[in-house]
N, CA, C and O atoms as a GROMACS GRO file, in nm:
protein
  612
    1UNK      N    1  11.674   9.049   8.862
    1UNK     CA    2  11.619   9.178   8.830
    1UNK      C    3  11.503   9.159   8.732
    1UNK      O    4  11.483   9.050   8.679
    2UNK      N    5  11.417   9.282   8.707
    2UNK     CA    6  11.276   9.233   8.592
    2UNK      C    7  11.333   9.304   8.488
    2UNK      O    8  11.254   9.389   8.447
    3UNK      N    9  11.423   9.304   8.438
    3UNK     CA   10  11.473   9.327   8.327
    3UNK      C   11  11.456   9.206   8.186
    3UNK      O   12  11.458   9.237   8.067
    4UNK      N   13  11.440   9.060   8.248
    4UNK     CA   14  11.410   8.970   8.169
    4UNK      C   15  11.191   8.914   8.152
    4UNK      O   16  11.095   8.889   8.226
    5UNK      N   17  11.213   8.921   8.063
    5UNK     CA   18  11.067   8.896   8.107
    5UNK      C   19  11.016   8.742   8.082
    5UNK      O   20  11.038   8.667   7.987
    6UNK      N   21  10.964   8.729   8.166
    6UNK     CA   22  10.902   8.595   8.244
    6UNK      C   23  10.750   8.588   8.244
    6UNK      O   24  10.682   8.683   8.204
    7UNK      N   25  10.701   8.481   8.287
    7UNK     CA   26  10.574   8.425   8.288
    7UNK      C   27  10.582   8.378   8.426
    7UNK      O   28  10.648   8.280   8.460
    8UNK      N   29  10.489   8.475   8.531
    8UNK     CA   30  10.466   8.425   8.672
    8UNK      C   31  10.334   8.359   8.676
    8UNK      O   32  10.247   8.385   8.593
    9UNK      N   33  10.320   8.278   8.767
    9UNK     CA   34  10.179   8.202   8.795
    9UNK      C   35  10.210   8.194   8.942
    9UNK      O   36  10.313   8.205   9.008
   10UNK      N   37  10.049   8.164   8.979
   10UNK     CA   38  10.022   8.084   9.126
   10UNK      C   39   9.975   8.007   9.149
   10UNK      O   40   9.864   7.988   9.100
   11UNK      N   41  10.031   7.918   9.238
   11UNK     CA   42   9.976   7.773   9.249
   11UNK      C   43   9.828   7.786   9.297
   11UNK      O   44   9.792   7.838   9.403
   12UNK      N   45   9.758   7.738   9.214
   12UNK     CA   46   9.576   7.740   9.283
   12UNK      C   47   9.544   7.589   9.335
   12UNK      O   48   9.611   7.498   9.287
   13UNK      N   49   9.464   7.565   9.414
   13UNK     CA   50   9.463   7.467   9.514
   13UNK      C   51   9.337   7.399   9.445
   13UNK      O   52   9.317   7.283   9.410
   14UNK      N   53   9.271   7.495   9.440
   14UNK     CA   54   9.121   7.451   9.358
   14UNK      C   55   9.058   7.501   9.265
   14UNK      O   56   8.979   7.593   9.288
   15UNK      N   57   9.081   7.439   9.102
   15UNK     CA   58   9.113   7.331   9.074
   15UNK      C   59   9.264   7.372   9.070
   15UNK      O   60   9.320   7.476   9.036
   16UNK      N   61   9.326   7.214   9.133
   16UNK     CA   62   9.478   7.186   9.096
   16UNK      C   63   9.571   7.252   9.024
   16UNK      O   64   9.613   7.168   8.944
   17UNK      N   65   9.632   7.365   9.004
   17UNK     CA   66   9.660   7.386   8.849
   17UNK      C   67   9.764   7.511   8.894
   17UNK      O   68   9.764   7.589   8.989
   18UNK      N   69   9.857   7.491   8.773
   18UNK     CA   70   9.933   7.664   8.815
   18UNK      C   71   9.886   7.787   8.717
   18UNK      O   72   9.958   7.882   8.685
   19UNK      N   73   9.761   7.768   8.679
   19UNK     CA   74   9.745   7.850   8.574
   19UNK      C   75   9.640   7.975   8.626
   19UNK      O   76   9.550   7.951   8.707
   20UNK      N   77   9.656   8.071   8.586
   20UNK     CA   78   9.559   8.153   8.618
   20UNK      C   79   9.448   8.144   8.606
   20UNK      O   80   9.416   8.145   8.488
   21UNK      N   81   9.334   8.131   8.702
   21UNK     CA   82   9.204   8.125   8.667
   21UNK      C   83   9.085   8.272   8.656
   21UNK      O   84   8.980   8.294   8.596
   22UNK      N   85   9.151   8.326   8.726
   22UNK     CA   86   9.088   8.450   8.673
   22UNK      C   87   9.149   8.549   8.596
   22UNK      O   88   9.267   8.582   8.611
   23UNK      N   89   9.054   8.610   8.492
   23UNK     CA   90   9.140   8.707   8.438
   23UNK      C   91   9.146   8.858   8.448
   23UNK      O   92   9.215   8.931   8.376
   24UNK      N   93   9.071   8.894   8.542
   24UNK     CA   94   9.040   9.062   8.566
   24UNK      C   95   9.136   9.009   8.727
   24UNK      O   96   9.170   8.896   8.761
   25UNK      N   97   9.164   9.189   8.821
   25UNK     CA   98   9.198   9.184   8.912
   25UNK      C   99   9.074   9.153   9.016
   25UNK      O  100   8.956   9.185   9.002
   26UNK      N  101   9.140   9.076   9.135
   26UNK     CA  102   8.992   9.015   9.199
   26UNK      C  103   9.043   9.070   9.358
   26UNK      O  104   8.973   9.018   9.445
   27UNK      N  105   9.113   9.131   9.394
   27UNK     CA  106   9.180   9.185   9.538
   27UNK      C  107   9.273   9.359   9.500
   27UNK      O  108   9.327   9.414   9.404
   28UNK      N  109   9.257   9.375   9.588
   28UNK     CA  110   9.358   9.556   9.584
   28UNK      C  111   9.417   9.534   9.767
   28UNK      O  112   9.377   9.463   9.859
   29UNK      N  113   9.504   9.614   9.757
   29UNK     CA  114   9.606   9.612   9.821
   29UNK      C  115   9.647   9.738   9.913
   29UNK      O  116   9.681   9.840   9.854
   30UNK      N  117   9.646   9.736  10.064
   30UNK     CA  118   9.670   9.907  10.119
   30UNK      C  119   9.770   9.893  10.220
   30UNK      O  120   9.791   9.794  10.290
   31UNK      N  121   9.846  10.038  10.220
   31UNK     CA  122   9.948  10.043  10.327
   31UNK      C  123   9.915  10.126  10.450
   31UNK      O  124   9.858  10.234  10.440
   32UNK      N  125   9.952  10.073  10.571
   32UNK     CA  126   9.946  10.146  10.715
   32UNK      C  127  10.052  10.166  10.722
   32UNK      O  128  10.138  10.089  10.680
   33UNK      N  129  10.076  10.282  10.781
   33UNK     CA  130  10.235  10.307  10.841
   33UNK      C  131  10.220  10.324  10.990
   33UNK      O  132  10.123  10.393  11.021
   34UNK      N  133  10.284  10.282  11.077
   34UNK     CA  134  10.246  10.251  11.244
   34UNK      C  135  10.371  10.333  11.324
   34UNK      O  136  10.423  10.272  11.416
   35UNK      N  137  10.412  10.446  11.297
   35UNK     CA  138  10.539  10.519  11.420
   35UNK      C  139  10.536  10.481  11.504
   35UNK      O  140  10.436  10.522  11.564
   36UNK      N  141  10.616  10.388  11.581
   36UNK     CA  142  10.668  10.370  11.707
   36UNK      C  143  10.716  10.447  11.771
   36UNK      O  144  10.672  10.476  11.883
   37UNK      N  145  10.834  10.508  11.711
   37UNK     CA  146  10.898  10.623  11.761
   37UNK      C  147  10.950  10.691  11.664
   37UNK      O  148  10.895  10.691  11.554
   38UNK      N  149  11.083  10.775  11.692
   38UNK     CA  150  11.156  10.850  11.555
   38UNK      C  151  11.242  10.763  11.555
   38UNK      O  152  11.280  10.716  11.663
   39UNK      N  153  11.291  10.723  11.446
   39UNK     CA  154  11.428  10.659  11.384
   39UNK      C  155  11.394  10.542  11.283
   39UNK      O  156  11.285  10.485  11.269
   40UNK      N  157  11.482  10.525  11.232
   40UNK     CA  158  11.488  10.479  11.112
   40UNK      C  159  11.479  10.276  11.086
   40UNK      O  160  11.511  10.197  10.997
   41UNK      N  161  11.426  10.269  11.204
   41UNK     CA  162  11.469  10.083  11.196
   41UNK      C  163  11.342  10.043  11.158
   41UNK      O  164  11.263  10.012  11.248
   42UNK      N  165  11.311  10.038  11.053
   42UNK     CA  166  11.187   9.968  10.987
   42UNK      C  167  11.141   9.822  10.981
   42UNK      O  168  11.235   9.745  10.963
   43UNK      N  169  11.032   9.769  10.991
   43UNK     CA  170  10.984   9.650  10.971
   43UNK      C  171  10.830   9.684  10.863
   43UNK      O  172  10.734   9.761  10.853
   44UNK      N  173  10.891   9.572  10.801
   44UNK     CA  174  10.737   9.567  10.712
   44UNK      C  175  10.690   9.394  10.703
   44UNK      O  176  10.760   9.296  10.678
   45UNK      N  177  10.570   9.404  10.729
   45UNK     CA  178  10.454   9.292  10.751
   45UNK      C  179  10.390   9.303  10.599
   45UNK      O  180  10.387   9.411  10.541
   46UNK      N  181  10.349   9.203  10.548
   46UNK     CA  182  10.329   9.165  10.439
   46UNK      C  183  10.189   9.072  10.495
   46UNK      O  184  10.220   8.964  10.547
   47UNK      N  185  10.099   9.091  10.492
   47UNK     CA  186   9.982   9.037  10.546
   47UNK      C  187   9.892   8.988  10.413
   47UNK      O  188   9.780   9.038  10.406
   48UNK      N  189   9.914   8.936  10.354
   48UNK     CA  190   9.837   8.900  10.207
   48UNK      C  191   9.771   8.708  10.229
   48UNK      O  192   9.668   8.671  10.172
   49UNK      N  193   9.851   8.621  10.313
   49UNK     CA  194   9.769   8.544  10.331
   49UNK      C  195   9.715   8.484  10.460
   49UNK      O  196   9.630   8.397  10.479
   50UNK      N  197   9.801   8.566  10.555
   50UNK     CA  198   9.725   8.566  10.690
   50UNK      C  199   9.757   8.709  10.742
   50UNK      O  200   9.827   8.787  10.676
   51UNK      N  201   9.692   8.745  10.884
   51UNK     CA  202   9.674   8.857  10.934
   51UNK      C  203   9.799   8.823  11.019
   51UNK      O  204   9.813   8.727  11.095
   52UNK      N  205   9.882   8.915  10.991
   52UNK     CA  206  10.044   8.928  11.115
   52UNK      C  207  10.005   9.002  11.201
   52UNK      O  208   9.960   9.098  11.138
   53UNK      N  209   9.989   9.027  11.329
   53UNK     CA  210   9.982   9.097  11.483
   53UNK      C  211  10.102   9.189  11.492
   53UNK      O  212  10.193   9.151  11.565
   54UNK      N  213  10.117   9.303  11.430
   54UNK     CA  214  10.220   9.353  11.470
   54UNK      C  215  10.317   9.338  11.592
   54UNK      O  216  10.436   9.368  11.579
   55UNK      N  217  10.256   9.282  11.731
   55UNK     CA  218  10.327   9.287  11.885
   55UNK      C  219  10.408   9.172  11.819
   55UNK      O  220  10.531   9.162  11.813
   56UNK      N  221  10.331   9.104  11.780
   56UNK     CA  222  10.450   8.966  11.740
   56UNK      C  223  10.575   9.046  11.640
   56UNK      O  224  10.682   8.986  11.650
   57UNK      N  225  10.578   9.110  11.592
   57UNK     CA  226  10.703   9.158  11.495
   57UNK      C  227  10.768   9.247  11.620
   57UNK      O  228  10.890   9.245  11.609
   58UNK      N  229  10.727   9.321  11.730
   58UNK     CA  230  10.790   9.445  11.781
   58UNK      C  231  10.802   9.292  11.919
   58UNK      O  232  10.868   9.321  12.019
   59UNK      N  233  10.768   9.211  11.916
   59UNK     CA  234  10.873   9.090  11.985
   59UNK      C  235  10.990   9.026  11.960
   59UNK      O  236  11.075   8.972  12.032
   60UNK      N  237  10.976   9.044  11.845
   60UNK     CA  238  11.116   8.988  11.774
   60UNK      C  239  11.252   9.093  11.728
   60UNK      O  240  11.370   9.058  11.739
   61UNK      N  241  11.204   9.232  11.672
   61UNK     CA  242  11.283   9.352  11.646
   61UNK      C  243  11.227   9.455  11.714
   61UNK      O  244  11.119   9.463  11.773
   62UNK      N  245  11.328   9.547  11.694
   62UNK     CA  246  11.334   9.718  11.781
   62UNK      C  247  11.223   9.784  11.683
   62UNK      O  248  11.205   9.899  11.723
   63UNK      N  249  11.151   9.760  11.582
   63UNK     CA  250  11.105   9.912  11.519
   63UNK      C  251  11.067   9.996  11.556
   63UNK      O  252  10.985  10.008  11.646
   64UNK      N  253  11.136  10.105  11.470
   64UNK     CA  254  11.115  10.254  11.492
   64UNK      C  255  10.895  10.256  11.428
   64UNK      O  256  10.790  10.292  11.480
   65UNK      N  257  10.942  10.186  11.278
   65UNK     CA  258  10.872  10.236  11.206
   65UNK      C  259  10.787  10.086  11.130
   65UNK      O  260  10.869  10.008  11.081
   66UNK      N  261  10.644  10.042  11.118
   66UNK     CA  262  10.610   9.933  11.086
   66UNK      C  263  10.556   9.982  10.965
   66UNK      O  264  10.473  10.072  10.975
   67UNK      N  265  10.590   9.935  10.842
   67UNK     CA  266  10.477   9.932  10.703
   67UNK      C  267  10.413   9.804  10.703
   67UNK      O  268  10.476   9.699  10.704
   68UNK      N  269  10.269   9.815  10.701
   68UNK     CA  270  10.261   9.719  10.685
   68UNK      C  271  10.098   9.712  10.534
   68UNK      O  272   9.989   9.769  10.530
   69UNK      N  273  10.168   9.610  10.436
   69UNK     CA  274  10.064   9.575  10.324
   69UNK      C  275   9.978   9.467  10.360
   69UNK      O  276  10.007   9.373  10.433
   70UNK      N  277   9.865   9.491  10.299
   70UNK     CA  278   9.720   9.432  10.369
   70UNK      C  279   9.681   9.374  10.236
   70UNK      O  280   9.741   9.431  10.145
   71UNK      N  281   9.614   9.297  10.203
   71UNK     CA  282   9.509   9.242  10.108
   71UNK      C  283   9.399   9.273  10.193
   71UNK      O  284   9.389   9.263  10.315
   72UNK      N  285   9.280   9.329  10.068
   72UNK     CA  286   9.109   9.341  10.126
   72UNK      C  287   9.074   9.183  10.175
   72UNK      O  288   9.030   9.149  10.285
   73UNK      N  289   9.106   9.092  10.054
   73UNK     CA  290   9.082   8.986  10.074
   73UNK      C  291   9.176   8.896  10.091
   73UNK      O  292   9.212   8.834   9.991
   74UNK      N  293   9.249   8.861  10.242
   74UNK     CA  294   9.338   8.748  10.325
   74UNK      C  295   9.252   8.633  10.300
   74UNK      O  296   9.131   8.607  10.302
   75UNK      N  297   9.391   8.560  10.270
   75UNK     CA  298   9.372   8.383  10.224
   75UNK      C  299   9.464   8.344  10.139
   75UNK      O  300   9.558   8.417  10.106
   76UNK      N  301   9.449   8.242  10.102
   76UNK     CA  302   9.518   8.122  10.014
   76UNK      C  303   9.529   8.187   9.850
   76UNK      O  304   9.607   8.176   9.755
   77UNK      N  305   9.408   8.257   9.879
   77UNK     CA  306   9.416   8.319   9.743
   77UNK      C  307   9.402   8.484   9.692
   77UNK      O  308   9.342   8.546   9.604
   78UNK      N  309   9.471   8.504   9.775
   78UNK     CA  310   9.481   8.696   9.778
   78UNK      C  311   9.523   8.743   9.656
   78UNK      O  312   9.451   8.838   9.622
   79UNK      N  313   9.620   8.714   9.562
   79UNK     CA  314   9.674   8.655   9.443
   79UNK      C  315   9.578   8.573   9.340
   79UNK      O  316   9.648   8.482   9.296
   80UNK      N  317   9.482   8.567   9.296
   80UNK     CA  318   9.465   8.492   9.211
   80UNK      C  319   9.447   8.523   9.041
   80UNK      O  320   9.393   8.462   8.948
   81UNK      N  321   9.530   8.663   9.054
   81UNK     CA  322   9.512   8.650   8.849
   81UNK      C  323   9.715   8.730   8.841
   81UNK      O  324   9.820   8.733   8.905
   82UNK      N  325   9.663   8.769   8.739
   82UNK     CA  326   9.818   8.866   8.674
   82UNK      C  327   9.766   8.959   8.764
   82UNK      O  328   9.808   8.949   8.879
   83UNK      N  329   9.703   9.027   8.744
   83UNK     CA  330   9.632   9.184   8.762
   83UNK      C  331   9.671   9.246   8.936
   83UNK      O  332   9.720   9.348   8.984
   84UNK      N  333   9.615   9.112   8.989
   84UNK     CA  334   9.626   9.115   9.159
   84UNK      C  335   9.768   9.132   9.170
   84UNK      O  336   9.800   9.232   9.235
   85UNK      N  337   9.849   9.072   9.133
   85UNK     CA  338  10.045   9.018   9.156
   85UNK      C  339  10.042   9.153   9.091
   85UNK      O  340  10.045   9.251   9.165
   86UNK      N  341  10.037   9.167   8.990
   86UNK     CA  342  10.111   9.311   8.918
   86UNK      C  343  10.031   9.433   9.046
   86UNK      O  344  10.114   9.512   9.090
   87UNK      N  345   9.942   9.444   9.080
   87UNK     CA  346   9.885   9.539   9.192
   87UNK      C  347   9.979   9.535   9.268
   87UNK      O  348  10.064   9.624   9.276
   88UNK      N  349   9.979   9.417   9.346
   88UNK     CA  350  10.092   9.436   9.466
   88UNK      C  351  10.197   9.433   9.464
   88UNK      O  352  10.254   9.434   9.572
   89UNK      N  353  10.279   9.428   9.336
   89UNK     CA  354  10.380   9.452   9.308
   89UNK      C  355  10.403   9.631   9.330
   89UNK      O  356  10.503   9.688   9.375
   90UNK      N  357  10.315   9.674   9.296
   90UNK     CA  358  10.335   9.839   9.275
   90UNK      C  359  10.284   9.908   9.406
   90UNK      O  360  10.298  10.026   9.439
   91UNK      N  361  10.239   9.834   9.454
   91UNK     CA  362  10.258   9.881   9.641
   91UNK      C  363  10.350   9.839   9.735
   91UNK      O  364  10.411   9.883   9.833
   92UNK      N  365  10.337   9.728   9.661
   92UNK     CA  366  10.495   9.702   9.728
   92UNK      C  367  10.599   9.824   9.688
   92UNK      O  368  10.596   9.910   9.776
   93UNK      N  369  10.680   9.852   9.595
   93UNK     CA  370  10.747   9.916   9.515
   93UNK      C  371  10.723  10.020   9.608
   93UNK      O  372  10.802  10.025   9.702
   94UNK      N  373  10.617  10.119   9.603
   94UNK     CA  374  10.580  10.260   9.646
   94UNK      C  375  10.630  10.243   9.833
   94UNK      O  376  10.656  10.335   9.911
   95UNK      N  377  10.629  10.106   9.858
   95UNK     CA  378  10.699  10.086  10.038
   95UNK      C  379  10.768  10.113  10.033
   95UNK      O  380  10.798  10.210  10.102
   96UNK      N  381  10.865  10.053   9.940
   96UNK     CA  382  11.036  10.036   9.898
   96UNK      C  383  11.095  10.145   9.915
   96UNK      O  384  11.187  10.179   9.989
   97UNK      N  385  11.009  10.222   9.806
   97UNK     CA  386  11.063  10.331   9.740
   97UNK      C  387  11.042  10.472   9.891
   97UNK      O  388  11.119  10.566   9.905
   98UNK      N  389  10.943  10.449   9.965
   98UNK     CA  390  10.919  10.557  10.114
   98UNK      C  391  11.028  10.558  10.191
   98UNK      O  392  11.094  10.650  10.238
   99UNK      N  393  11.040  10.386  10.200
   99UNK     CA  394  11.152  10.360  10.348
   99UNK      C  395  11.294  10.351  10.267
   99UNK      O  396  11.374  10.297  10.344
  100UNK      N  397  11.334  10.370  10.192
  100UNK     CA  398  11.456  10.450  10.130
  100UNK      C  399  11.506  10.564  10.107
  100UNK      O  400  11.626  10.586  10.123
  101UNK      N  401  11.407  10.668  10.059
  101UNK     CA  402  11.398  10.772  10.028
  101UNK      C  403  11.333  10.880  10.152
  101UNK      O  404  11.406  10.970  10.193
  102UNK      N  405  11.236  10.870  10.191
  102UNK     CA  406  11.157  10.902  10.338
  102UNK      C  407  11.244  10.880  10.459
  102UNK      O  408  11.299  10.969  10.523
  103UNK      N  409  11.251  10.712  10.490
  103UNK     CA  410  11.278  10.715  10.633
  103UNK      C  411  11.411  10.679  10.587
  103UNK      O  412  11.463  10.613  10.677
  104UNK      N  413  11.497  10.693  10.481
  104UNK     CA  414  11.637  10.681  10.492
  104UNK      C  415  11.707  10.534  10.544
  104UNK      O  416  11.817  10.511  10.594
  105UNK      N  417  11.622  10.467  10.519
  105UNK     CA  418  11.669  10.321  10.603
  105UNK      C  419  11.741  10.290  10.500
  105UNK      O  420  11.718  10.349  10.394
  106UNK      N  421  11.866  10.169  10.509
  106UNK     CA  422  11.945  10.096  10.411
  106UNK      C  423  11.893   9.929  10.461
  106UNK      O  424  11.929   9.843  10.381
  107UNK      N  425  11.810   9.876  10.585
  107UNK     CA  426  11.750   9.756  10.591
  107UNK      C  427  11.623   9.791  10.639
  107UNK      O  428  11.559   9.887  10.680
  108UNK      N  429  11.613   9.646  10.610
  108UNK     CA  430  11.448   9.649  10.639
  108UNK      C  431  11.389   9.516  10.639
  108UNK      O  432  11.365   9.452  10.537
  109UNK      N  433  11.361   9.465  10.800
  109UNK     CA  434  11.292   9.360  10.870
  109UNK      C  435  11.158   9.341  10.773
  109UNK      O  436  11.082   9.435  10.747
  110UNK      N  437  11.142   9.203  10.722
  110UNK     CA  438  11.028   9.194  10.629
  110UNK      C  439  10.947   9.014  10.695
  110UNK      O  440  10.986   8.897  10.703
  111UNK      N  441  10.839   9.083  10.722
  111UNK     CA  442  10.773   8.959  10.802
  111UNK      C  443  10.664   8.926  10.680
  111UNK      O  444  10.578   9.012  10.661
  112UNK      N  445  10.664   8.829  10.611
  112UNK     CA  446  10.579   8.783  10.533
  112UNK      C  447  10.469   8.655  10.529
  112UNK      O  448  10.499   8.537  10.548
  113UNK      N  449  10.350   8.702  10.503
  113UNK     CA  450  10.218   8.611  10.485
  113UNK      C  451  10.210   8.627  10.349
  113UNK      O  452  10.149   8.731  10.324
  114UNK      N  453  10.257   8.549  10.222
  114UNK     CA  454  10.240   8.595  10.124
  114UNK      C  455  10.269   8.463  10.031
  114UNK      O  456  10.362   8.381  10.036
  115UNK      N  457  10.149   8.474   9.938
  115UNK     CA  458  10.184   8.364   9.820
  115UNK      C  459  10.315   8.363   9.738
  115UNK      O  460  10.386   8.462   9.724
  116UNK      N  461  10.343   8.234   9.684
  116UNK     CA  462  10.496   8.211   9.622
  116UNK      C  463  10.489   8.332   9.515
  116UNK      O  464  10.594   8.395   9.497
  117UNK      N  465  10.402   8.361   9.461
  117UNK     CA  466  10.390   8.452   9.338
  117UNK      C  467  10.452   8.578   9.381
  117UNK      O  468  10.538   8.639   9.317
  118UNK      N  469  10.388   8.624   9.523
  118UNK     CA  470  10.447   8.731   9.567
  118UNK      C  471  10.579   8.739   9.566
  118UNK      O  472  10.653   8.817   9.506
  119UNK      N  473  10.605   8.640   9.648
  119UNK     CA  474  10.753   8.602   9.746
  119UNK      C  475  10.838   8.628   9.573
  119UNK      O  476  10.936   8.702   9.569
  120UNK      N  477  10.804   8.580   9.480
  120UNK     CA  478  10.910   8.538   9.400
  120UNK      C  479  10.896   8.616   9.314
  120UNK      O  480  10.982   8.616   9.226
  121UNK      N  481  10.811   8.688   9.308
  121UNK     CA  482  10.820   8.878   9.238
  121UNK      C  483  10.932   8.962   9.331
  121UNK      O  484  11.027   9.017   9.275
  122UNK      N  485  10.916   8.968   9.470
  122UNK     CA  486  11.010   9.076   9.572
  122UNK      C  487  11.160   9.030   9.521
  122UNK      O  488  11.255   9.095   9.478
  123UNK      N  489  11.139   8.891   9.544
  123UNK     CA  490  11.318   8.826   9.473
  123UNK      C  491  11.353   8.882   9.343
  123UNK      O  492  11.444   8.962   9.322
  124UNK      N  493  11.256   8.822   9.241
  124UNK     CA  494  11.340   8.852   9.096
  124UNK      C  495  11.356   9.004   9.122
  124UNK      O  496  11.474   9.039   9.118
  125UNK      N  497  11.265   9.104   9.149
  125UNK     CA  498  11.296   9.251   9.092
  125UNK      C  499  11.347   9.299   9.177
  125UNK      O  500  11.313   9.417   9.189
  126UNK      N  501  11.430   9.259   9.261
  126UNK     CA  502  11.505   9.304   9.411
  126UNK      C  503  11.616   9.365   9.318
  126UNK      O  504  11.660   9.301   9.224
  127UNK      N  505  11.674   9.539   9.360
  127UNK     CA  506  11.774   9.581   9.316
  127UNK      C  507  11.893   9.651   9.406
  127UNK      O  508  11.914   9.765   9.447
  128UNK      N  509  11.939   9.561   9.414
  128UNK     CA  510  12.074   9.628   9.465
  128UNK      C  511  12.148   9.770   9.502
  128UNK      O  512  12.219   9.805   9.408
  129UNK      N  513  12.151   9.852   9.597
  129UNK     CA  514  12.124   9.972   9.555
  129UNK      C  515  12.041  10.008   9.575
  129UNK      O  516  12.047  10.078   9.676
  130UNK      N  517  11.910  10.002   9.516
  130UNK     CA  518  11.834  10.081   9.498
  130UNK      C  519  11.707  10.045   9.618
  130UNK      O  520  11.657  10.137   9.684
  131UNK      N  521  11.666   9.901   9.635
  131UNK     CA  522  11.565   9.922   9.770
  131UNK      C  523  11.694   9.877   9.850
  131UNK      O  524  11.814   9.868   9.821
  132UNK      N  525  11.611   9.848   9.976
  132UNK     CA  526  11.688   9.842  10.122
  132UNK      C  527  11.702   9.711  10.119
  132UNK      O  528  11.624   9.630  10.069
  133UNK      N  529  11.875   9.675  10.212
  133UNK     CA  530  11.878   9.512  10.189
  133UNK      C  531  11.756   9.450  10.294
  133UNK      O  532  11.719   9.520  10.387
  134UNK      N  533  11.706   9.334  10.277
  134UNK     CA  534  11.582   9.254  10.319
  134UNK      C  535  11.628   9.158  10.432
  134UNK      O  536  11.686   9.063  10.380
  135UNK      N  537  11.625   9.149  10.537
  135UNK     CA  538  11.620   9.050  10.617
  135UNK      C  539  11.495   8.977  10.646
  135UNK      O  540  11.419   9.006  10.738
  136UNK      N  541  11.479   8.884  10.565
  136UNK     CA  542  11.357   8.823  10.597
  136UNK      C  543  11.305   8.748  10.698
  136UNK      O  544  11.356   8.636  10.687
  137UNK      N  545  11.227   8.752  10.795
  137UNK     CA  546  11.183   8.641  10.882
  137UNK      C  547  11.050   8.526  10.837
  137UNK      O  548  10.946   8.547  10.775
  138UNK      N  549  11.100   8.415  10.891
  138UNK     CA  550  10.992   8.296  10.916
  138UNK      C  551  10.908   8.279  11.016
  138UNK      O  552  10.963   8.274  11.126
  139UNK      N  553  10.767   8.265  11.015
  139UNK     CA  554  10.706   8.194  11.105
  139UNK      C  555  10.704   8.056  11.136
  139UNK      O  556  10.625   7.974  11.088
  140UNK      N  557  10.823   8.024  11.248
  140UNK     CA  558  10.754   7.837  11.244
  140UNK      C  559  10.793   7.893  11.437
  140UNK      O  560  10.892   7.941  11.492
  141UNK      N  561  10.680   7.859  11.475
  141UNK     CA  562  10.658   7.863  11.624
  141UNK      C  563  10.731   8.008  11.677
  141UNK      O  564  10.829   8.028  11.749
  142UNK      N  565  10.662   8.073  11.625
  142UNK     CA  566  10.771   8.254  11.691
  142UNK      C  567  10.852   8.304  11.528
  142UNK      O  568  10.910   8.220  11.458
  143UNK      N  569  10.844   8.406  11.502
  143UNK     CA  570  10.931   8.461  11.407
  143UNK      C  571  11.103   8.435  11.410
  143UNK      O  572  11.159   8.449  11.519
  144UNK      N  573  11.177   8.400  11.298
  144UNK     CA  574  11.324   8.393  11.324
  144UNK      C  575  11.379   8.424  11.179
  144UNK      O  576  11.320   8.397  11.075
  145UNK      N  577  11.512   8.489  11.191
  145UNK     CA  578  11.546   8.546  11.061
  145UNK      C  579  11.607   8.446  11.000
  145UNK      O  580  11.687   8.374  11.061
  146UNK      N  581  11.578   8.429  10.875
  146UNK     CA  582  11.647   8.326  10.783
  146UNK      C  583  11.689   8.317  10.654
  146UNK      O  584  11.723   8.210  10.604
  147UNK      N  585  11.688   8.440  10.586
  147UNK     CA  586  11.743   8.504  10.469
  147UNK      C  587  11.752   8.662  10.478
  147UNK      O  588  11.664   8.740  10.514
  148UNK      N  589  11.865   8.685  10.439
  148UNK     CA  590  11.885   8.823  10.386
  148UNK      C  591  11.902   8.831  10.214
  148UNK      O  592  11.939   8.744  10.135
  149UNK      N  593  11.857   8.974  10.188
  149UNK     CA  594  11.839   8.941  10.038
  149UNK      C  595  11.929   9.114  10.040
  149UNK      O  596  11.888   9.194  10.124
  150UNK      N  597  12.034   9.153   9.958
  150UNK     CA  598  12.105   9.228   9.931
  150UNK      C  599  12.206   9.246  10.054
  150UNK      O  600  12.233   9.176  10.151
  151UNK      N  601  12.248   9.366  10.011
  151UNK     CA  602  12.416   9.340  10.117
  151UNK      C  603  12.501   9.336  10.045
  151UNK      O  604  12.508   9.311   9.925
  152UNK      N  605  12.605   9.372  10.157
  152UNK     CA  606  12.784   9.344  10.082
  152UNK      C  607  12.747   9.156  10.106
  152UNK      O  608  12.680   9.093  10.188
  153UNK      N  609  12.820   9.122  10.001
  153UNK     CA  610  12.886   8.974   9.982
  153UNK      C  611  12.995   8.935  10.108
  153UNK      O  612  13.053   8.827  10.109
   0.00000   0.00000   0.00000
C-alpha cells in the first residue's frame, strides 16, 4: 500500500544510472474508453512504452469495455522524472476509480507496455477492496495471463 513512503526511480539506459535525470515533468498521459458492447468485463491497455493494438487484447479476452492509457511520448522513456510517474499514477487511479465505481467491475484484464517504475507504483498502491482485482497479462509471442494481483487468497 502507499501508506509507507519510499523513493521510486527508473532505470535510464542513457546515461547508465537509476537516478532521475530530469527534473520537471517531460510526458502527460490520456485515457480512451473503447465500448464494445454493454457489460461489465473490462480490459485496460497500458500503452506507455509501446503501442498495444487493441484486436490483440479482444484476441485473447471477451471485453465489454477497453480503457486504455497512452503516453504523448511512447518509448523506453515515457517515465523519465518523479513528475511523469506521479502523472500517471493519477490517471491511472482516475481508471481504477471509473471501472469500479462506473462500470461496476470487481476484475480487470490489464495488458501492459510500461516501465518498472510504473509496474511497481500499480503494485505497491494496489488496495484491496478498493480497485478491481488485476489479472495481468504478458507479451512473449501472443498475450498470456500470468499474475493476478488481489482476490480471495
Amino acid at each position: 500500500m502507499d501508506k509507507t513512503n519510499v523513493d521510486i526511480y527508473q532505470k535510464k539506459r542513457v546515461p547508465d544510472t537509476w537516478k532521475w535525470i530530469e527534473t520537471k515533468k517531460t510526458n502527460s498521459f490520456s485515457v480512451n474508453k473503447r465500448v464494445v458492447r454493454d457489460g461489465n468485463n473490462i480490459a485496460l491497455i497500458l500503452s506507455l512504452t509501446a503501442d498495444i493494438n487493441p484486436q490483440r487484447v479482444t484476441d485473447v479476452v471477451d471485453a465489454d469495455i477497453i480503457y486504455i492509457i497512452s503516453a504523448e511520448r511512447i518509448g523506453v522513456d515515457a517515465i523519465s522524472s518523479i513528475d511523469d510517474l506521479s502523472d500517471f499514477w493519477h490517471v491511472y487511479q482516475t481508471v481504477c476509480d471509473e471501472i469500479k465505481n462506473k462500470e461496476c467491475a470487481v476484475e480487470t484484464s490489464v495488458f501492459p507496455a510500461i516501465p518498472v517504475s510504473a509496474a511497481f507504483e500499480i503494485g505497491r498502491r494496489y488496495m484491496p477492496g478498493i480497485y478491481p482485482k488485476l489479472h495481468i497479462y504478458d507479451d512473449y509471442n501472443g498475450f498470456c495471463k500470468t499474475l493476478t494481483i488481489g482476490g480471495d487468497c
